[in-house]
C-alpha positions in Angstrom: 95.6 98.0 90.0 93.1 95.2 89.8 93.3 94.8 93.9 92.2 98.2 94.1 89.2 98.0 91.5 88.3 94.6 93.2 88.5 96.1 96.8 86.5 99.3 95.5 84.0 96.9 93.8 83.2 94.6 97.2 82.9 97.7 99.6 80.3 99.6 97.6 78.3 96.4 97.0 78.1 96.3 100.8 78.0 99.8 101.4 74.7 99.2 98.9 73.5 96.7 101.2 74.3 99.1 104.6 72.4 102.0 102.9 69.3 100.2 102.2 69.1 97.8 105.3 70.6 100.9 107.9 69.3 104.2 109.6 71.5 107.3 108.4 73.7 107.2 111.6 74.6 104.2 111.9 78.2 103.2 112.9 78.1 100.2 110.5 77.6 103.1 107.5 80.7 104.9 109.0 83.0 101.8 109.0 81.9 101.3 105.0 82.7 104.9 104.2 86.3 104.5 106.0 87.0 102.1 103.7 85.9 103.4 100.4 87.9 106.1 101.6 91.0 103.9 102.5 90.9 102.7 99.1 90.9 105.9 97.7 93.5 107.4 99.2 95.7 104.2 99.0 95.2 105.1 94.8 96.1 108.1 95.3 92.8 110.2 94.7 92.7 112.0 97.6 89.9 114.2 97.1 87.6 111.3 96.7 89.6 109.8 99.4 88.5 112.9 101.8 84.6 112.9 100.4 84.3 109.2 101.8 86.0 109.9 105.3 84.6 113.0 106.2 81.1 110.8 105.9 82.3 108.4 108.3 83.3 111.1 110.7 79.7 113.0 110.4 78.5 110.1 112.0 80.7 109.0 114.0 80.9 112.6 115.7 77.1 112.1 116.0 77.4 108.6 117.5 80.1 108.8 119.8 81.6 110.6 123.0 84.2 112.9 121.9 86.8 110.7 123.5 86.1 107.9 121.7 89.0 106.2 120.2 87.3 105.8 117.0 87.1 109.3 116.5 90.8 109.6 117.0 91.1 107.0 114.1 88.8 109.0 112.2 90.5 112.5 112.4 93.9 110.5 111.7 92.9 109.3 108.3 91.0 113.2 107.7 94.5 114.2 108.6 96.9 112.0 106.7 95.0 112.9 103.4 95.0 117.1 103.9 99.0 116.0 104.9 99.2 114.4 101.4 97.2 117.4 99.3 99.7 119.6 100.9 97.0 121.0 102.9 99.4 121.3 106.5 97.3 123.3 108.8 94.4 121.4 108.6 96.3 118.4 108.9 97.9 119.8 112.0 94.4 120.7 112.8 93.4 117.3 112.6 96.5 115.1 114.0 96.5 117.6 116.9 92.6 116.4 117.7 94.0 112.6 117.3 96.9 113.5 119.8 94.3 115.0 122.5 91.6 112.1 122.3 95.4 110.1 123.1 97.0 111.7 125.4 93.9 111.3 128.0 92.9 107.8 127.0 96.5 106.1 126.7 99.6 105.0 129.0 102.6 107.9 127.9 104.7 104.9 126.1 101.5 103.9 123.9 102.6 102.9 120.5 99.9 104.8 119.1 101.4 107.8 120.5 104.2 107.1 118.9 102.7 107.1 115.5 100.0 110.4 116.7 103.7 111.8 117.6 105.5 110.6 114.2 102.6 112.4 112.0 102.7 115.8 113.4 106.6 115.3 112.9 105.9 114.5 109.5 103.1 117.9 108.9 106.0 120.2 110.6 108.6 118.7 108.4 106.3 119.4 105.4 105.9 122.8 106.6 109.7 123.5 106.7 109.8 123.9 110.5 112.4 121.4 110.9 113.3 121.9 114.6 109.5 121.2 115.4 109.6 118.0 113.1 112.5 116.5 114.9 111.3 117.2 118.1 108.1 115.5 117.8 109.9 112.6 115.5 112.3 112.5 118.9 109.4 111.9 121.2 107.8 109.1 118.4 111.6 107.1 118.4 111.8 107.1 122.5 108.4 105.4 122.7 108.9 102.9 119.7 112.9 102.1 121.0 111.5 101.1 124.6 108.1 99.5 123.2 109.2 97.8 120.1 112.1 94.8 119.2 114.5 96.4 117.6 113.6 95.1 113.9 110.2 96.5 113.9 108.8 98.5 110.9 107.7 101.2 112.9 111.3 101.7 114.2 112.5 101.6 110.6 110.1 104.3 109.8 111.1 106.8 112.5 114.8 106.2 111.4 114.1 106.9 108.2 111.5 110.4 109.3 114.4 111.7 111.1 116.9 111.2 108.0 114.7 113.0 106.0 114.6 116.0 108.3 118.3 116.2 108.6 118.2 115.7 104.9 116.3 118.8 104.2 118.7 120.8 106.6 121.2 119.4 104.1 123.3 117.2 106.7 123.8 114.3 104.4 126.4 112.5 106.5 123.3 112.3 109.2 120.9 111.5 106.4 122.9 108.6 105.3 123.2 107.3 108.8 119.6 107.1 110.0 118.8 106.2 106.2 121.0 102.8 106.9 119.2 102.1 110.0 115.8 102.0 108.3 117.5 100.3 105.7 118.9 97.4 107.6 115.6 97.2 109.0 113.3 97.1 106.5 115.7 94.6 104.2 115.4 92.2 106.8 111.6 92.5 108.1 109.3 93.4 104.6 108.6 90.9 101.7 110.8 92.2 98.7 107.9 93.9 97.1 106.5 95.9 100.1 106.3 99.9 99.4 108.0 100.7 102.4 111.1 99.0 100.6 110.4 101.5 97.7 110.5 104.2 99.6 113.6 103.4 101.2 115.6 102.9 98.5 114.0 105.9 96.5 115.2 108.2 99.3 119.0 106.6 99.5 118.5 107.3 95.4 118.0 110.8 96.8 121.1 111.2 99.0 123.2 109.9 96.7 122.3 111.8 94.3 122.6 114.7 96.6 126.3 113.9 97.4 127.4 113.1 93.6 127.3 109.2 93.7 124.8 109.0 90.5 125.6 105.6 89.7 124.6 104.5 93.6 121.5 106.9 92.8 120.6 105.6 89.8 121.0 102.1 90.7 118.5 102.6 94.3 116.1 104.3 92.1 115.7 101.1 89.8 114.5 99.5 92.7 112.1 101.5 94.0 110.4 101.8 90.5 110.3 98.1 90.2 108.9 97.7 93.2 106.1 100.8 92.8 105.1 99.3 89.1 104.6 96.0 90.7 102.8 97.0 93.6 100.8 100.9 92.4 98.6 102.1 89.6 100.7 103.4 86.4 99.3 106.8 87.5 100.0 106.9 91.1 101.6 110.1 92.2 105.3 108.2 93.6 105.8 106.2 90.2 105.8 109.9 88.6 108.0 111.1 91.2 110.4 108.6 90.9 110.6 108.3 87.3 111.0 112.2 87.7 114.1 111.5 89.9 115.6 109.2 88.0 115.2 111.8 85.0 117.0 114.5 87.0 120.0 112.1 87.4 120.3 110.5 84.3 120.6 114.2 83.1 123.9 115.3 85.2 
């Protein structure tokens, strides 16, 4: 929690500094805002998160071409917090902006497609259209298996998108598979503390619970709650889902 407070504490002192020293407009301003905003939303208070980006993208919209790649950065993290307040059509709104701004400015096996590609997945998954979730996480896996080495994060990630669509269509033999994959992955390429890890083993938690192995459930769920009370603020929103989970199956 102190990393965040500390982060939080620097950028406003020069955010300070950029409002007295800056015109109104100025890109520098924006790039402050973004990360106020980054901080935010990496705490978990999203509506604060969304306050300090949509400043940033007021001027950026007034400073740059409408192509500009910054922009496309800009709807993204507009995007990613509506996708995490549940809001899904803007955040289709926005991703869909990101994805146009991309898909003139960048070569058709662009990683950054990949990941533009990977979060609409993610919105239509959300939004319980699961056909239109794996198609788009489809598109995101062929660009990151031909542009990536096969150990990459990313790849671990895309694995692990499209075992959580097939686990919401309740195909847990093909949740288990591309679960492993991300699995194997992220064991051998993230420091033993990293979130993604948390994730990971919160969601095999989840399919196991799912099938009736609560011991394996219980015991991937431990993990991920260590790792989230080392790394997040006691009131982030995944330590109370996790400790929610974990509830649920110490109960059966």
């Amino acid at each position: 929690m102190g990393d965040y407070s500390k982060a939080l504490e620097y950028y406003e002192k020069a955010l300070k500094i950029d409002e007295k020293s800056l015109p109104p407009n100025h890109p520098d301003l924006a790039s402050s805002y973004n990360n106020i905003g980054g901080v935010y939303k990496d705490m978990g208070d999203y509506s604060k998160a969304l306050e300090f980006y949509e400043k940033a993208h007021k001027i950026l919209e007034k400073a740059l071409p409408s192509n500009h790649p910054n922009l496309a950065i800009s709807y993204n993290n507009i995007g990613l917090v509506y996708n995490n307040m549940g809001d899904y059509s803007k955040a289709l709104e926005f991703y869909e902006k990101v994805l146009k701004i991309e898909e003139k400015a960048l070569p058709s096996n662009h990683p950054n497609l990949a990941t533009s590609y990977n979060n609409i997945g993610l919105v239509y998954n959300n939004m319980g259209n699961y056909s239109r979730a794996l198609e788009f996480y489809e598109k995101s896996l062929k660009i990151r298996e031909k542009a990536l080495p096969s150990n990459h994060p990313s790849l671990a990630t895309s694995y692990h998108n499209i075992g959580g669509v097939y686990k919401n269509m309740g195909d847990y033999s093909k949740v288990l598979e591309f679960y492993e994959k991300a699995h194997k992955i992220r064991e051998k390429a993230l420091p033993p503390n990293h979130l993604d890890l948390a994730i990971s083993y919160g969601n095999m938690g989840q399919v196991y619970n799912n099938m009736g192995n609560y011991s394996k459930a219980l015991s991937f769920l431990e993990k991920a709650l260590a790792i989230q009370q080392k790394t997040l603020p006691p009131s982030h929103p995944h330590i109370k889902e996790t400790i929610r989970r974990l509830n649920n199956v110490k109960k059966v």
